[in-house]
C-alpha positions as CSV (number, residue, x, y, z in Angstrom):
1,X,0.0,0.0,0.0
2,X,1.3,3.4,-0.6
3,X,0.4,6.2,1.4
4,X,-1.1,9.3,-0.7
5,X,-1.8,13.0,0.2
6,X,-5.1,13.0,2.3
7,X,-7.9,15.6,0.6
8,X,-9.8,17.3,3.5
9,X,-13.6,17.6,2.5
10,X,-15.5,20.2,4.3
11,X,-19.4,19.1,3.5
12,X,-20.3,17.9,6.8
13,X,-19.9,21.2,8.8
14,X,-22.7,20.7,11.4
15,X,-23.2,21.0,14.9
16,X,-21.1,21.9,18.1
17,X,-17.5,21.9,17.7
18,X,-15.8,18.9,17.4
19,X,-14.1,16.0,14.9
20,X,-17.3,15.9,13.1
21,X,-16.9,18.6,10.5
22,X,-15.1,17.0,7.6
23,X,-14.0,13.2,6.8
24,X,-10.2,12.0,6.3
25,X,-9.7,10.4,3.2
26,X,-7.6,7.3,1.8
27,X,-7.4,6.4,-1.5
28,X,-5.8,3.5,-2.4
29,X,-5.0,1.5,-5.7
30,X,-6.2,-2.4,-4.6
31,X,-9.7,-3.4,-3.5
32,X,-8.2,-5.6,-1.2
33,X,-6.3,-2.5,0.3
34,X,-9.9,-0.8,0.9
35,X,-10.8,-3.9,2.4
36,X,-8.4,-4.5,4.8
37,X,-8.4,-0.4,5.9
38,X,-12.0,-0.2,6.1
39,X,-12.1,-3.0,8.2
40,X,-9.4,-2.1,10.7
41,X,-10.7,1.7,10.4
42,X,-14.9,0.2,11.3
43,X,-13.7,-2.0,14.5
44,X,-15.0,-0.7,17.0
45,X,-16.6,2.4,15.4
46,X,-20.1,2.9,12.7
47,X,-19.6,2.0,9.4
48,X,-21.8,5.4,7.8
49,X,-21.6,4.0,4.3
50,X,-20.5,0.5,3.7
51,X,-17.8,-0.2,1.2
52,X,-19.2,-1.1,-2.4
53,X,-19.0,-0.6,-6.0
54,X,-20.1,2.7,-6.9
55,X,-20.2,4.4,-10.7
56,X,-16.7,6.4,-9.8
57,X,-14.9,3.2,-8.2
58,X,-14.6,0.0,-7.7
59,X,-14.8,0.6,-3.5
60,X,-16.0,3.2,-2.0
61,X,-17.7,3.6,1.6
62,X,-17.7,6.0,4.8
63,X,-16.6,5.1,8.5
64,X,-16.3,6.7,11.5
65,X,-13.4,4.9,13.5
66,X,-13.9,4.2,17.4
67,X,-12.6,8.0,18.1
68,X,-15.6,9.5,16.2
69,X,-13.5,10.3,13.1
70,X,-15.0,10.0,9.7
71,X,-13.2,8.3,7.0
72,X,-14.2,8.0,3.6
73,X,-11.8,5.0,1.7
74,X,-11.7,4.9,-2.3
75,X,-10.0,3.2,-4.6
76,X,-8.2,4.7,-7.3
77,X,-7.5,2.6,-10.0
């Protein structure tokens, strides 16, 4: 896996102050990357979108980890 530059997405700005306002993003270039992240970042914490085929990749899907941080995980081919 190779660690890219994380794009900071500000469409969630809601509510009191907090993590909550914008998702962390990883993109990555194997489904079974997206697989493995999105599992290790959902243990524990709400999978918000779970991680399927979508018309702009092959994996996509939103989680907020056990800290209450939202991820989103794409991949990138």
């Amino acid at each position: 896996m190779v660690v890219q530059p994380c794009l900071f997405f500000d469409g969630r700005c809601e509510g009191p102050p907090g993590f909550q306002g914008f998702p962390l993003s990883i993109s990555v270039k194997e489904e079974a990357d997206a697989e493995r992240v999105f599992a290790a970042l959902s243990a524990g914490g709400k999978v918000q979108m779970p991680l399927a085929k979508t018309f702009y990749s092959p994996r996509f899907g939103m989680v907020a980890d056990r800290f209450g941080v939202s991820w989103m995980v794409i991949v990138i081919p």
